[in-house]
N, CA, C and O of each residue as an XYZ file, in Angstrom:
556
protein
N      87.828     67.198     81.420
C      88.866     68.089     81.891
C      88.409     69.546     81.721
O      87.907     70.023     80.704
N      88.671     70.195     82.916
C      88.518     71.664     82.787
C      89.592     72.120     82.445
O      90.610     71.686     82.984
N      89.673     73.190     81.385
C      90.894     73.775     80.401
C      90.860     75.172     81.619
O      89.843     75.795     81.922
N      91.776     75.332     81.980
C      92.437     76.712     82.935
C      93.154     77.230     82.026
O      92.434     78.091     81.522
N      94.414     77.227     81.364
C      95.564     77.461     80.701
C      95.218     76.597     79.260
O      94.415     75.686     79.062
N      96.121     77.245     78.402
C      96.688     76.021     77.222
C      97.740     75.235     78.021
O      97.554     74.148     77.475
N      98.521     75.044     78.745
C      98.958     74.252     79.623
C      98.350     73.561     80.845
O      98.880     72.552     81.310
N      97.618     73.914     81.190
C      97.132     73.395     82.494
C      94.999     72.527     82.547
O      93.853     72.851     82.237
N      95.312     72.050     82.797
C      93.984     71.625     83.030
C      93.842     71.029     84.418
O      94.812     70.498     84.957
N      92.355     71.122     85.161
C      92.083     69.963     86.353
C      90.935     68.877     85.617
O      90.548     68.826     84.449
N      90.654     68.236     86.539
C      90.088     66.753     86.333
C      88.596     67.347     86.591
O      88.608     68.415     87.202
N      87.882     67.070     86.393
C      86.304     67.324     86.271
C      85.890     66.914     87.677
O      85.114     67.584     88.357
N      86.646     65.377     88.215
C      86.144     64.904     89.252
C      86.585     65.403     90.779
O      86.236     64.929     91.860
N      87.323     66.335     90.544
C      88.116     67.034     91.561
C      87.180     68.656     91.642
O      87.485     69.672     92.267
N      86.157     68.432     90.886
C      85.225     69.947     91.226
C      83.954     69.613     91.817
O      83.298     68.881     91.076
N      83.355     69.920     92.964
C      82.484     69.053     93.578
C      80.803     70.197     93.859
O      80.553     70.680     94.964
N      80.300     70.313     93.179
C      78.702     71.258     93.126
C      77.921     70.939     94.325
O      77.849     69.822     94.836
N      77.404     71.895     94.692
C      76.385     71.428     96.095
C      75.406     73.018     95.920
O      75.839     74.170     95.924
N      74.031     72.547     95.781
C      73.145     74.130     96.106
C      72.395     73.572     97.524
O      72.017     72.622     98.211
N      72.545     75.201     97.309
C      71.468     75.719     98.544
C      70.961     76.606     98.512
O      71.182     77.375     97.576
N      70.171     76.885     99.369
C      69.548     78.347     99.636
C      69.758     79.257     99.872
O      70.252     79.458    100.981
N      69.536     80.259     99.059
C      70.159     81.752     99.050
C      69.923     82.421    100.354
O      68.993     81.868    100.940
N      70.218     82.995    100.738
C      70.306     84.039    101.939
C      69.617     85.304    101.417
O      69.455     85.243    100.198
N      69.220     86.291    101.909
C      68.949     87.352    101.765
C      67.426     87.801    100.627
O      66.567     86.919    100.645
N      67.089     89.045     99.711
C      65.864     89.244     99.422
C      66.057     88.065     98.221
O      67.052     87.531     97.732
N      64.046     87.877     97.908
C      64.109     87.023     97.023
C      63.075     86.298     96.802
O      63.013     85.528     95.844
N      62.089     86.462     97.706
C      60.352     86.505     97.676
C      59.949     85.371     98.263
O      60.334     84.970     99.361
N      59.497     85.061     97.844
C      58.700     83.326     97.914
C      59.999     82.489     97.431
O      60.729     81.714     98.049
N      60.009     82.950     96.069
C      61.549     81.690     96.185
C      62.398     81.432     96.626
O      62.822     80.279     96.551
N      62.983     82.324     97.239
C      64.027     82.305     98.687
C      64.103     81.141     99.102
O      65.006     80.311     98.992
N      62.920     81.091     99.685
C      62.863     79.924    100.545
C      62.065     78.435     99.863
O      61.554     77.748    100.748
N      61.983     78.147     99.124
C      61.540     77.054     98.025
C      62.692     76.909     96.898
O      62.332     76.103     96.040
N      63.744     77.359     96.693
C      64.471     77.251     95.174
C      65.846     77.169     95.809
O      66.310     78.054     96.528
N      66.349     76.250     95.549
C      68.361     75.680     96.156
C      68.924     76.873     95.253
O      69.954     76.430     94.745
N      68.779     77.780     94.956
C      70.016     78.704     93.764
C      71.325     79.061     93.968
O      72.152     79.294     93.086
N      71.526     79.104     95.399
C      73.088     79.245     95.314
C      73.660     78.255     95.073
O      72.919     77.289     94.891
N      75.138     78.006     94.956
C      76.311     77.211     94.195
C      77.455     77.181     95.228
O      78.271     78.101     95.268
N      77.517     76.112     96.072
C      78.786     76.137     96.564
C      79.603     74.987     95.827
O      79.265     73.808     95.728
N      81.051     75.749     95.205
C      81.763     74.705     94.376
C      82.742     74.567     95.304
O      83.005     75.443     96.128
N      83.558     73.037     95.187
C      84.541     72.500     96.201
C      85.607     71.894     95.264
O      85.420     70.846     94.647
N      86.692     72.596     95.203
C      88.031     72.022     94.761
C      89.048     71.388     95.447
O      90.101     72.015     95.559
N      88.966     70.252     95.946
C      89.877     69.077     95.964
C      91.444     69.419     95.337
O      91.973     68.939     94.334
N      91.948     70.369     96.248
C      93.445     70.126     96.066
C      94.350     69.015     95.597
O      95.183     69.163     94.702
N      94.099     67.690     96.375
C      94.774     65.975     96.315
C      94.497     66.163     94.554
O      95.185     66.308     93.543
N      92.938     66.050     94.946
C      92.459     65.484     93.296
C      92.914     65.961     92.118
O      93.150     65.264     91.131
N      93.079     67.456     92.217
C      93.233     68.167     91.141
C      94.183     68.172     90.222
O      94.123     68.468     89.029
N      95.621     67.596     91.293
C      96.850     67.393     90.460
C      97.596     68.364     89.885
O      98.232     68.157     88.852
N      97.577     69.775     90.649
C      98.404     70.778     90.201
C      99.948     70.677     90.067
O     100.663     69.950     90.756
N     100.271     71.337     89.286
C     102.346     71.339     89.837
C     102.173     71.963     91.091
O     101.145     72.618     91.265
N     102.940     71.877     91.917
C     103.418     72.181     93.504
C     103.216     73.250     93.324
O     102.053     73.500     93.641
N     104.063     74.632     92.733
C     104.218     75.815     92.645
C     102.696     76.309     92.684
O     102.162     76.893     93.626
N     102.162     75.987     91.576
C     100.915     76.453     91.170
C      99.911     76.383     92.618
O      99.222     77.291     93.082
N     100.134     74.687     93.246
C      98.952     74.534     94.314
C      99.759     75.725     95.770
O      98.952     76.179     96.582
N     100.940     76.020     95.904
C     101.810     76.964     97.323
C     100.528     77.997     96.910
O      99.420     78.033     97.444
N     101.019     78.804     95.818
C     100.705     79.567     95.364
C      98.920     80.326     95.517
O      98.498     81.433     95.853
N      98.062     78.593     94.909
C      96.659     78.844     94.812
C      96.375     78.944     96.512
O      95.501     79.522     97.157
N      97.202     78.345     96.793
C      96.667     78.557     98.681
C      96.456     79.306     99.259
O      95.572     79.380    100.113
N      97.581     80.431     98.794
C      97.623     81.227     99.555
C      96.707     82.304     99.023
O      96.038     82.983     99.802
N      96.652     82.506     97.498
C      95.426     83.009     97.222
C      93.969     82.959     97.258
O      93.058     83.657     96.812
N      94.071     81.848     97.971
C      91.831     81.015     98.243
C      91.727     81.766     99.963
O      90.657     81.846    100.567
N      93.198     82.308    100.585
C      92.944     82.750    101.743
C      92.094     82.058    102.773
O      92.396     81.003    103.329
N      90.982     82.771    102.973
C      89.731     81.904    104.505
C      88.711     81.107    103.146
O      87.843     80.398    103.655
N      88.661     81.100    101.456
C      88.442     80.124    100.861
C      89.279     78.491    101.081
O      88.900     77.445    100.553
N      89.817     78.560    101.492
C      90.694     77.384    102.118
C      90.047     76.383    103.211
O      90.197     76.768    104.370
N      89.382     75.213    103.047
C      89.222     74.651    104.345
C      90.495     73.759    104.918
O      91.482     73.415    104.267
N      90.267     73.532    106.040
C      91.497     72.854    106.794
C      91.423     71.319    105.966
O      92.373     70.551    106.119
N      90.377     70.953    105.177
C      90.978     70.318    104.463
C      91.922     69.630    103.798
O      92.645     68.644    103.936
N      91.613     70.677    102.855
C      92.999     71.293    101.748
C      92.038     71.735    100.586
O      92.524     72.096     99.514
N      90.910     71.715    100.752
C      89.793     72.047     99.733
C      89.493     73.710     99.518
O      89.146     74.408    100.470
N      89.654     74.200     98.281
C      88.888     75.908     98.082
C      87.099     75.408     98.045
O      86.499     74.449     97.558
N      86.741     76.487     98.743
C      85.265     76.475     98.855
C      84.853     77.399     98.364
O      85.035     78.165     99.311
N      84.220     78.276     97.274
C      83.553     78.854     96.271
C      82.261     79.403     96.488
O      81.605     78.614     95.807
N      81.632     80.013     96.847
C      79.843     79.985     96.798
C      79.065     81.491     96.458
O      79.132     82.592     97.004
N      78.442     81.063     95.500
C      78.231     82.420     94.556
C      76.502     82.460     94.989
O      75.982     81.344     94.973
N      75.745     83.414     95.300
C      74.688     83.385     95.205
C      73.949     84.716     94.754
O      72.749     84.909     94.952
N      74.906     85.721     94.049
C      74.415     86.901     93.762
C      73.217     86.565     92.494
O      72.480     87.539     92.338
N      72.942     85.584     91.725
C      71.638     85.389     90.590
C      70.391     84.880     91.238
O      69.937     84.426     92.288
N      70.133     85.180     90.149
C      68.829     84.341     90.827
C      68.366     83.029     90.387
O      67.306     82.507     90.735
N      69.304     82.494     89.538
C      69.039     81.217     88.867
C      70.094     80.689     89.160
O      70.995     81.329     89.705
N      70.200     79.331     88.838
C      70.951     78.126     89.420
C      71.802     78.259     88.057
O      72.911     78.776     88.192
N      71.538     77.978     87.152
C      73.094     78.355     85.878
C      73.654     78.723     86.367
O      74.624     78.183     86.900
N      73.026     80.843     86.492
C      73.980     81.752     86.644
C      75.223     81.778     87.787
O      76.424     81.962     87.589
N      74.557     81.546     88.967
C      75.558     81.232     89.582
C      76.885     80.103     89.803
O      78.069     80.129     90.136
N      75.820     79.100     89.375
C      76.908     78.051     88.640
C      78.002     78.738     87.947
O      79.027     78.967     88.590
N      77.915     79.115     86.658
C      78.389     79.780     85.572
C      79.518     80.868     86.680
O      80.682     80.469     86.698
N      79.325     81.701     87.246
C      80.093     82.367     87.816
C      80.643     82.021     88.481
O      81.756     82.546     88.500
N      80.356     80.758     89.697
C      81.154     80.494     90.480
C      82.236     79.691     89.848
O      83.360     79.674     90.349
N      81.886     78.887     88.543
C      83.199     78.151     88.087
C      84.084     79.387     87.591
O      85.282     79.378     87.873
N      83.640     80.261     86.994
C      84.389     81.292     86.504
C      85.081     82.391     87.395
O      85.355     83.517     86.979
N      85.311     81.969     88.568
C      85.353     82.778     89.726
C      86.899     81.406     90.073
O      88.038     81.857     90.192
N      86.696     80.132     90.162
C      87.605     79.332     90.321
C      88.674     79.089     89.388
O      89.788     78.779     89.810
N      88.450     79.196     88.235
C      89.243     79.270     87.009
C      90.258     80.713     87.023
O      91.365     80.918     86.527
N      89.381     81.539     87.787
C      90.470     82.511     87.360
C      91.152     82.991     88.817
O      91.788     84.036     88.951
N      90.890     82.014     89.884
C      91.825     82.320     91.137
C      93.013     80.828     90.551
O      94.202     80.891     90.865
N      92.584     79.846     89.883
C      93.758     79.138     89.514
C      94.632     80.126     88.523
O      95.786     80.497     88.741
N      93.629     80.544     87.121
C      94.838     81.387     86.276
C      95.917     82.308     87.203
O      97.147     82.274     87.165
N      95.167     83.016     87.920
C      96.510     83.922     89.059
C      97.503     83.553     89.774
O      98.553     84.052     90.179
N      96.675     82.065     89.885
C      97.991     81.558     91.056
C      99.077     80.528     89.708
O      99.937     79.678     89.936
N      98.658     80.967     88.588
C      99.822     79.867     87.394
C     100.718     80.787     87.454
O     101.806     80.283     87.733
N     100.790     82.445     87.257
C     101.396     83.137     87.322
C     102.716     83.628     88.255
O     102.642     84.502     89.119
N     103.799     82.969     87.941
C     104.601     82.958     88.820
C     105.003     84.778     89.026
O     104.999     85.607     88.115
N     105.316     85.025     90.436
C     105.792     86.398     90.629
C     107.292     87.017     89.974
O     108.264     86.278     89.817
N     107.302     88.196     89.692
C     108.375     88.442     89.131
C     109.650     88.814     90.008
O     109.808     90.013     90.238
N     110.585     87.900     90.527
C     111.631     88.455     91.397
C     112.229     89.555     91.149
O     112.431     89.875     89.978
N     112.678     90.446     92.314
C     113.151     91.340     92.547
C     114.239     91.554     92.176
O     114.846     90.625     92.709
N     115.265     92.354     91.406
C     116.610     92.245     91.742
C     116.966     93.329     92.410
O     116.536     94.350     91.872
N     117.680     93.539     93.525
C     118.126     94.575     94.447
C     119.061     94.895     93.444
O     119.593     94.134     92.635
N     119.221     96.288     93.612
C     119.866     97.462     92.788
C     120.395     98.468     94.005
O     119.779     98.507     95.070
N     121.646     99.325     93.758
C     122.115    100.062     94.397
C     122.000    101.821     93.779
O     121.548    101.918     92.638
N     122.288    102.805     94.311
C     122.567    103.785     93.810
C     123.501    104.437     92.852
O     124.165    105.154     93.600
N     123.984    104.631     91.552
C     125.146    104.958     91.143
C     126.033    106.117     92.167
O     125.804    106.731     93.209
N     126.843    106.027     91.462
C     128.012    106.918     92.936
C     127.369    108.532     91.941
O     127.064    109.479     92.666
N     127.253    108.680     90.830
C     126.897    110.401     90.612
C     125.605    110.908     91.107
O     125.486    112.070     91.497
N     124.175    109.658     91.096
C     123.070    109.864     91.779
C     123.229    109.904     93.201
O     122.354    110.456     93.868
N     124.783    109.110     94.063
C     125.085    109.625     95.607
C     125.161    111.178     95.818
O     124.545    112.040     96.444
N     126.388    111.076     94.851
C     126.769    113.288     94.663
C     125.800    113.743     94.532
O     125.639    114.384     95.570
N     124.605    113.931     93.668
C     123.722    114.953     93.347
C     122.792    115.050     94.141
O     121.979    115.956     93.958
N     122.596    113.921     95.541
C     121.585    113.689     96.091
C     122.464    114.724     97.469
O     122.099    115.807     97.927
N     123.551    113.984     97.800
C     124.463    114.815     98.672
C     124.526    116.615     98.275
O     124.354    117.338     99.256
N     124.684    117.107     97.346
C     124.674    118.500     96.721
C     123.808    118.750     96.850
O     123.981    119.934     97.140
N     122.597    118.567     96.894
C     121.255    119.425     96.793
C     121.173    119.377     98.130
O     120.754    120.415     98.642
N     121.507    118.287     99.031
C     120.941    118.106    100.800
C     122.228    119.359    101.304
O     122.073    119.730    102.467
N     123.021    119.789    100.812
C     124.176    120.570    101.386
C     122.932    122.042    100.873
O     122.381    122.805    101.666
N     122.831    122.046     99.758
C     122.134    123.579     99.204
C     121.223    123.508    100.153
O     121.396    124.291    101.087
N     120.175    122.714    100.212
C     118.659    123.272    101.096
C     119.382    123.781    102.369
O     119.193    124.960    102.670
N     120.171    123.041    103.132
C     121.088    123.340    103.959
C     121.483    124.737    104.239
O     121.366    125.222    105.364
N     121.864    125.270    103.408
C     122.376    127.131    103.131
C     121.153    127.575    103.358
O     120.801    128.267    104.313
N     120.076    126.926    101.914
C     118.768    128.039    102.121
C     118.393    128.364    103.116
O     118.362    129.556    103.424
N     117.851    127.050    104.208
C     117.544    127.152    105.297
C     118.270    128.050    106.609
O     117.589    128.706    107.397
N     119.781    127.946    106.679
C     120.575    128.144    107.251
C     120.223    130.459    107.209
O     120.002    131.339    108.041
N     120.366    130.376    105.941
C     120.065    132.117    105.589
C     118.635    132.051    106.310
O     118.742    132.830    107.257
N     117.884    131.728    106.316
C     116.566    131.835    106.929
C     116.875    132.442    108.602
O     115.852    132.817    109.175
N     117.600    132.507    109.044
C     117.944    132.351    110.689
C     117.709    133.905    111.097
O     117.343    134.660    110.197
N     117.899    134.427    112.414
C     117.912    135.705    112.860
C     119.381    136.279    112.448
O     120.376    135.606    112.177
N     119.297    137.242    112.465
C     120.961    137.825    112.048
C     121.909    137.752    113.356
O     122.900    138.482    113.352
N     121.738    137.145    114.174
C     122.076    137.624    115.609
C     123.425    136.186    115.750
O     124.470    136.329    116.386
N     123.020    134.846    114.963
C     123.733    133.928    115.353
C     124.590    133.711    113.882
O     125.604    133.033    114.049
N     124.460    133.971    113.074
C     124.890    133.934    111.796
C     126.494    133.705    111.618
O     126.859    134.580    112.404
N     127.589    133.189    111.175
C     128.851    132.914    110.582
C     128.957    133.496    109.652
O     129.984    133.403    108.979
């Protein structure tokens, strides 16, 4: 079991490793050494509470295959650990975000003395402005 939370864990067998070949600079080994890490999380498998999996969905974004699987793939090291190592640590903590339920809103109104004082000052700029004018149209 992978520990996410002191509450939460997934199943080991619901995280699925695959390397390949890095893209971009990297010498000779580039092209001879699998170092990148694409990790695959199995939504079905994983066994989240509901909330948690709405939630992780919408946070894995175009990580999402039509699946239902997050797809992961780290290749910024140059060794096969490291990216390992990061890419699980990269999945662990898009689950910790999505455990985090959002904090609802409560709609709030204006008090009636913050209405007045907001009304009183819009009447004053009102004058200031108003004195600003040519003397020609003035009351």
């Amino acid at each position: 079991m992978i520990q996410v939370t002191r509450n939460l864990a997934i199943d080991e067998r619901a995280v699925e490793e695959t390397f390949i070949r890095a893209s971009g600079p990297g010498g000779q080994n580039v092209n001879k050494v699998e170092t990148a890490v694409q990790l695959r999380l199995s939504l079905d498998r994983a066994e989240l509470p509901h909330a948690v999996r709405a939630r992780l969905e919408k946070l894995a974004g175009r990580r999402l295959t039509l699946d239902g699987d997050i797809l992961i793939t780290c290749q910024q090291h140059r060794t096969q650990d490291r990216n390992r190592a990061e890419a699980m640590a990269a999945l662990i903590e898009l689950i910790r975000r999505a455990t985090v339920a959002p904090i609802r809103r409560v709609a709030t109104k204006p008090s009636y003395g913050s209405k007045l004082r907001r009304l009183e000052e819009k009447a004053h700029r009102g004058k200031i402005k108003q004195g600003r004018g040519s003397g020609i149209d003035r009351d």
